[in-house]
C-alpha positions as CSV (number, residue, x, y, z in Angstrom):
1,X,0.0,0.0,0.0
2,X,3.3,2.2,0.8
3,X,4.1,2.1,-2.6
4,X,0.9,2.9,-4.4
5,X,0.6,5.9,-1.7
6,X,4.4,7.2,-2.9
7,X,3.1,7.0,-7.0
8,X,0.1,8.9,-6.6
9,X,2.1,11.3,-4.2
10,X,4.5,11.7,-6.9
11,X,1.6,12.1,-9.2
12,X,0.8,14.6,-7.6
13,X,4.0,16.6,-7.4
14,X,3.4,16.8,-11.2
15,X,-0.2,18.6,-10.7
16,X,1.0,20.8,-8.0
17,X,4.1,21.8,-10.9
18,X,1.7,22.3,-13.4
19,X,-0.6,24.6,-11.1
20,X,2.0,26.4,-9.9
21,X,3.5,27.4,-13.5
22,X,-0.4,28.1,-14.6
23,X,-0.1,30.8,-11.8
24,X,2.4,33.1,-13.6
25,X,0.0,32.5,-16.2
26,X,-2.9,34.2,-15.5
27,X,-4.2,37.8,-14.1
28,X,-6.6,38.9,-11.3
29,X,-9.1,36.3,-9.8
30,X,-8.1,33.7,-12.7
31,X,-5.0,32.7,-10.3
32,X,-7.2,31.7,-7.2
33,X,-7.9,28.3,-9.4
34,X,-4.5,27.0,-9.8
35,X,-3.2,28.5,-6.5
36,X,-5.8,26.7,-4.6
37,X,-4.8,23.3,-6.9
38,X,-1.5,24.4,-6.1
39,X,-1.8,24.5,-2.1
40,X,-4.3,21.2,-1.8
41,X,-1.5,18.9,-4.4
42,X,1.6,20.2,-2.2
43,X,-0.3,19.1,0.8
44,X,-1.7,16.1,-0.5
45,X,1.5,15.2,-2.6
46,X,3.6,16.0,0.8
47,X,2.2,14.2,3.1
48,X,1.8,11.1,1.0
49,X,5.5,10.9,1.0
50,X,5.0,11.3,4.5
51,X,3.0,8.4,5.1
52,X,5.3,5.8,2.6
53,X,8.4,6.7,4.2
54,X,7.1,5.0,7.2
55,X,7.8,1.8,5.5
56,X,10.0,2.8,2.6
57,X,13.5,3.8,3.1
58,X,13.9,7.0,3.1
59,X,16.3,7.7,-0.1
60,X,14.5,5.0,-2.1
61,X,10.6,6.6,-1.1
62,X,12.5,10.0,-1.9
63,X,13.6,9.3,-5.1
64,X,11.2,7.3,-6.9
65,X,8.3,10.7,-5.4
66,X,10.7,13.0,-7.2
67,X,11.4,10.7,-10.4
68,X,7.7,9.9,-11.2
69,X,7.3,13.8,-10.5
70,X,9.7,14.0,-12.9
71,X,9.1,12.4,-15.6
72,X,5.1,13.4,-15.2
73,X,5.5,16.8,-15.4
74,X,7.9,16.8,-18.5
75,X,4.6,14.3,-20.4
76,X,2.4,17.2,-19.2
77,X,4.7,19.8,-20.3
78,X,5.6,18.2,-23.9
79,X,1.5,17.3,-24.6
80,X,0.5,20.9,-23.5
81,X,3.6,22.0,-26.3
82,X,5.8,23.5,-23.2
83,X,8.3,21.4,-24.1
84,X,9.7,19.5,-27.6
85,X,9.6,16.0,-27.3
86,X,13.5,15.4,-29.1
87,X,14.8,12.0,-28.7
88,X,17.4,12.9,-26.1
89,X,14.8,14.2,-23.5
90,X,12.6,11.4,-24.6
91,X,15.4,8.8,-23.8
92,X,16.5,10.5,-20.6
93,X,13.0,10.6,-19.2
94,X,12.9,6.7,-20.3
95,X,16.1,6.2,-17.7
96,X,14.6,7.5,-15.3
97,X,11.2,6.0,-15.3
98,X,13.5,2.7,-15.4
99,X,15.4,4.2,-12.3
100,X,11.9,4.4,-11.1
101,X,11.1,0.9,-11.6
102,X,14.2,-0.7,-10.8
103,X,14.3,0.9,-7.0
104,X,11.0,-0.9,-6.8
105,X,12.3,-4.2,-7.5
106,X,15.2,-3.9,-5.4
107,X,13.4,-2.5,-2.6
């Protein structure tokens, strides 16, 4: 359960990254939307890492919450055309989603 708690955690480090960029975006009352998604995510997002660290070492739990951050926020910002999707980015991202992975299984 620790480790589906860290994923959606880091999941959410991506949403509170997007909110928090869409905030520099916007004018007047518009920003009150992503600074409240903002505030709730880095909550939500910080205190699920919280919670898996109780049972996950603490360099593994850190590391796979930033690297599915990571990588999550570059898809978002490469599909919202933030970002180009060139094969070098592409394959880096790729390694780290297999860091990801791999820190998992030797867990």
């Amino acid at each position: 359960m620790s480790w589906i708690i860290l994923i959606v955690s880091g999941a959410l480090e991506a949403v509170w990254a997007a909110a928090l960029h869409r905030t520099s975006q916007v004018q007047g009352r518009a920003r009150i939307l992503p600074a409240a998604l903002f505030l709730a995510s880095v909550i939500a997002s910080t205190a699920g890492l919280a919670i898996a660290m109780q049972s996950i070492p603490i360099g593994t739990a850190y590391a796979v919450w930033v690297g599915v951050g990571v990588v999550l926020t570059s898809v978002y910002a490469i599909v919202t055309k933030g970002e180009r999707p060139t094969a070098p980015r592409l394959l880096l991202l790729s390694g780290i989603a297999v860091c990801v992975v791999g820190l998992k299984a030797v867990a």
